[in-house]
N, C-alpha and C positions, 0 to 999 in steps of 0.2 A: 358086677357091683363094685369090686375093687378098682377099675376104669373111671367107673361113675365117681366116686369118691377123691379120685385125682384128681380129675374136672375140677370140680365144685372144687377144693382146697386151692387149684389153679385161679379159680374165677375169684374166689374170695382173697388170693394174696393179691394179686392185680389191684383190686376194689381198694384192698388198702393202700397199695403204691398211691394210686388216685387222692384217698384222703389225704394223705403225708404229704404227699408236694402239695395241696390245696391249705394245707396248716391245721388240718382238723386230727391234730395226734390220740386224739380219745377213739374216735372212730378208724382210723388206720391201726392201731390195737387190737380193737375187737375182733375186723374181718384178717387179720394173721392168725389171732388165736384162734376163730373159725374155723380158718384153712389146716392147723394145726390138728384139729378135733377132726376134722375128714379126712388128713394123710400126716399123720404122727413123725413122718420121715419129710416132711417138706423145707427143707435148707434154707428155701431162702427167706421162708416165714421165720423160721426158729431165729435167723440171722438179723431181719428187720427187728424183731422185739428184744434182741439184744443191745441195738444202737440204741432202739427209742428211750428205753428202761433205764439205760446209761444215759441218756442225753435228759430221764426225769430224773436222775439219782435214787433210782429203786436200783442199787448196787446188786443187790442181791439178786434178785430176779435177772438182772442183765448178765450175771457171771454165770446161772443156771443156762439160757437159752445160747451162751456161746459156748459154752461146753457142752452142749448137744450138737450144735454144730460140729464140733472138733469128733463129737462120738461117730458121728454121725459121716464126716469126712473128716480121716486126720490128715488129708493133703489140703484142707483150706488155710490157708497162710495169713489172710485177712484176716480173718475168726482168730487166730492165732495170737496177729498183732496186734489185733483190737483189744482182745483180754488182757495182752500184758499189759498193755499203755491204762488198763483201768487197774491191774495189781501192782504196777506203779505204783499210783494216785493211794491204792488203799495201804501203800508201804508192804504189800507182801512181794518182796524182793527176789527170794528164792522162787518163789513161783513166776515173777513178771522174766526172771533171766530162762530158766527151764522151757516156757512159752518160745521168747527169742532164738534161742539155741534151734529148736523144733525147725524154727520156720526159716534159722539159715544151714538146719542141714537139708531141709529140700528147696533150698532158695539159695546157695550162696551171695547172689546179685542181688537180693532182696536190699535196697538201701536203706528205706522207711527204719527195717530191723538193727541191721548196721547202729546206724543211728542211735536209737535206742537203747542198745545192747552199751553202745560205747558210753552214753551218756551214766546208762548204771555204773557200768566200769571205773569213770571217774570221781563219781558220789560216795563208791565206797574205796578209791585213792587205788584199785590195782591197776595199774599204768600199764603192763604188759601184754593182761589181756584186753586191754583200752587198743592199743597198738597192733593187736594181734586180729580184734575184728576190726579196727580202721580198714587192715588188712584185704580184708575178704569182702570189702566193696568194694575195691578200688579210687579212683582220684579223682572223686565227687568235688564237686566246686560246694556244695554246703557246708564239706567237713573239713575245709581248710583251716576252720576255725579252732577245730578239734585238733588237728596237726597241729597246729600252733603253738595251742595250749599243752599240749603234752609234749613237746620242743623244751617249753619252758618248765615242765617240770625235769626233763633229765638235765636241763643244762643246770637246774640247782643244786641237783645230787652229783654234783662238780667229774664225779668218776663216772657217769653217762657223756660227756661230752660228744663224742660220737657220736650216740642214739640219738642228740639233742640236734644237729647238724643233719641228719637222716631226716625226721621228723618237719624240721624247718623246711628242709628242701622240700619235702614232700607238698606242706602246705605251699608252696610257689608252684607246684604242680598241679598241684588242685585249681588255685586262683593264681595265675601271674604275677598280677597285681597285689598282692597283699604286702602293704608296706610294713605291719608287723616284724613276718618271717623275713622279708629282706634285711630288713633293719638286727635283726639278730645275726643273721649268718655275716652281715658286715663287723658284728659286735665281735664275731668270734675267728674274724679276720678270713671266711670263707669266701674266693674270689662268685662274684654273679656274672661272667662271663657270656654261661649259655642263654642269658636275656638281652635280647636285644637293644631294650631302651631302659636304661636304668634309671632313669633322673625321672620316670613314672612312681617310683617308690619314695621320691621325698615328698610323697604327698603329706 
């Protein structure tokens, strides 16, 4: 019987995939919750009516069905970053960073999280641990931008000078090219040697 009940909750999450990419989101709703109702533990029903709920702004409903997710698997890292990025949005901060954290102590290479985490980091001005999960993604060409930005906030606080030259270089390791951080680490008389073609950066 419990077999039986898989199936069908299998047949009916499919059915919905079906409606969802076809644009019929009323109907790709029903057959998850279907599939829900004949296997209470199906992931990736619980997980689809999470996105959709968020994507209708029934917040609430969409923070229920990814938290069952997470109940349900706490090594889903998706379910994880999906939620913070909506406790974000709803300014519960404490919770969207706690989420983050989660998903880069079983992820440390998780970038998407990185990302995110630093983004918090700099909203609410702590610079260290902005720098400290830059860290723990490594030299992503996205977050050159990020390195950049937080370059420019130690070289304000005139006694980082250092960090701010770290930082800088960092983002020319990220992107090469970033005429930005070149143009600083020239401001602050730091030779660019290990670049091959410098006259790229008086862009």
């Amino acid at each position: 019987m419990a077999d039986d009940l898989r199936r069908q909750a299998e047949e009916h999450f499919k059915r919905g995939n079906q409606f969802d990419e076809q644009g019929e989101r009323e109907r790709a709703i029903q057959e998850w919750l279907t599939a829900i109702d004949c296997d209470p533990q199906h992931i990736g029903a619980h997980f689809n009516l999470g996105i959709a709920y968020a994507e209708e702004d029934d917040i609430e409903r969409a923070l229920q069905q990814l938290h069952e997710v997470i109940r349900l698997d706490p090594f889903d890292t998706q379910a994880r970053r999906i939620l913070a990025e909506i406790l974000i949005e709803q300014e519960q901060t404490d919770q969207a960073i706690n989420q983050l954290r989660q998903v880069l102590n079983l992820n440390p290479s998780d970038h998407q999280a990185v990302h995110l985490l630093t983004q918090i980091y700099f909203d609410l001005e702590m610079w260290d641990q902005a720098a400290a999960t830059l860290e723990m993604g490594g030299m992503e060409t996205e977050d050159a931008d990020l390195w950049f930005e937080l370059g420019m906030v130690y070289e304000m606080q005139q006694h980082r000078l250092d960090d701010a030259i770290l930082t800088y270089r960092r983002a020319l390791i990220a992107r090469p090219e970033h005429a930005g951080a070149a143009r600083a680490l020239r401001r602050l008389n730091v030779p660019l040697e290990e670049f091959s073609d410098d006259e790229e950066f008086e862009k």
